[in-house]
N, C-alpha and C positions, 0 to 999 in steps of 0.2 A: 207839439206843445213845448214850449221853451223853460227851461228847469227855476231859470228865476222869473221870481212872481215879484219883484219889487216894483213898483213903479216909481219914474225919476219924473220929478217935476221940470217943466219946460223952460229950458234956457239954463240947467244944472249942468256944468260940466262930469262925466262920471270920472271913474279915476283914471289915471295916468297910465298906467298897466291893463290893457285893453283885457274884455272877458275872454276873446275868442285867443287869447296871450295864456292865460290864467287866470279862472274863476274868481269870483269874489271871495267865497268861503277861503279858499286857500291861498289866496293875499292875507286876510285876517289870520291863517293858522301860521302862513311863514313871519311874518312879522310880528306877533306876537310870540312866535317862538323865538324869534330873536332875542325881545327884548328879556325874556325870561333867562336866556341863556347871559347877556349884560347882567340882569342882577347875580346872576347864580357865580359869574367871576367875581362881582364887587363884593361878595359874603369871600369868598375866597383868597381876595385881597384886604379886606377887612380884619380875617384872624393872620394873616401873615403881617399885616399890621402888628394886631396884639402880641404876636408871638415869637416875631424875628426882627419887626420893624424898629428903625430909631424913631427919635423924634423929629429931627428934620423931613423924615421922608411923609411926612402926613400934608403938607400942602402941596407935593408932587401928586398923592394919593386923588388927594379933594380936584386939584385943579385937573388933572386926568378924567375923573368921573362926571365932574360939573360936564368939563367940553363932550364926553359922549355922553350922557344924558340929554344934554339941550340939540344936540345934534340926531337925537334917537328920535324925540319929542318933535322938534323940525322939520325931519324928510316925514313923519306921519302924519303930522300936517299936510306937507307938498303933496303925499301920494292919493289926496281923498278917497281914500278907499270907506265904502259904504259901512256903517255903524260903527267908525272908526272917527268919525268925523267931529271934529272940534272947532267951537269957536277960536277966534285968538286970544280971548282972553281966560279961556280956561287953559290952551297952551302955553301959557306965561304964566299961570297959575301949576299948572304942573313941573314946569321947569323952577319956576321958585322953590317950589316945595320940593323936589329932587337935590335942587341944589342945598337945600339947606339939612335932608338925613346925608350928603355924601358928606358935610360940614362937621355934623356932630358924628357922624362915625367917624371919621378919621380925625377927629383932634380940635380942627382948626374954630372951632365953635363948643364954649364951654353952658353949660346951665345953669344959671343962678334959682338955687332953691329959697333963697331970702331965708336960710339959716346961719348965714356967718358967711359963705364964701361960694366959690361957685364948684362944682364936681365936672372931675373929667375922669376919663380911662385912656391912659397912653401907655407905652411899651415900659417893661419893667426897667429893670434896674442894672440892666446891661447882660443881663443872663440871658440865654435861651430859653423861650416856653415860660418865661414867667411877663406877667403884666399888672398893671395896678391902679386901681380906682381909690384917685384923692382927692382931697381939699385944695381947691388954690386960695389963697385967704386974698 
């Protein structure tokens, strides 16, 4: 008896990463561990943002993450691995919307509360470890 019970419809390519290479389960656990470990650096870059960062270095920040997000998003695309599997316009919906928390965490994107002006959080006031959420009028 063979361990996977999926059945692939005819004329499906399966994924690119052969089973008898590496199972399917564990294409899904290393790639998703990957991507877990991508966010768990950008929360880690995020507060060193708040907390050491200038202000110039938030569009290095933004454009670094956009390019590995969309790049993350991309090859799991490429790699059709079984219930991983995305149309393309839900991978450009995912990458939009990636692109646009790496945006407003790191600066480069403010939000208009329609109270007067718009609210951002950028690195304080030149001190170490401080930060500050304000008004841009």
């Amino acid at each position: 008896m063979s361990k996977n019970t999926e059945t692939k419809p005819p004329g499906d390519p399966g994924p690119v990463i052969p089973e008898n290479v590496l199972e399917v389960p564990s294409q899904r656990l290393y790639y998703l561990s990957l991507g877990l470990l991508c966010q768990a650096i950008k929360v880690f870059d995020f507060f060193q943002y708040l907390f050491l960062g200038e202000a110039s270095s938030s569009t290095s920040y933004t454009r670094k993450w956009i390019l590995v997000d969309s790049l993350y998003c991309s090859v799991l695309a490429g790699l059709r691995i079984p219930r991983l599997r995305y149309t393309k316009s839900v991978v450009v919906l995912q990458i939009v919307s990636l692109c646009l928390v790496d945006a407003f965490l790191f600066g480069s994107l403010t939000i208009n509360l329609g109270i007067g002006g718009s609210w951002k959080v950028s690195p304080g006031s030149g001190l170490p470890g401080t930060f500050a959420v304000f008004r841009v009028p």
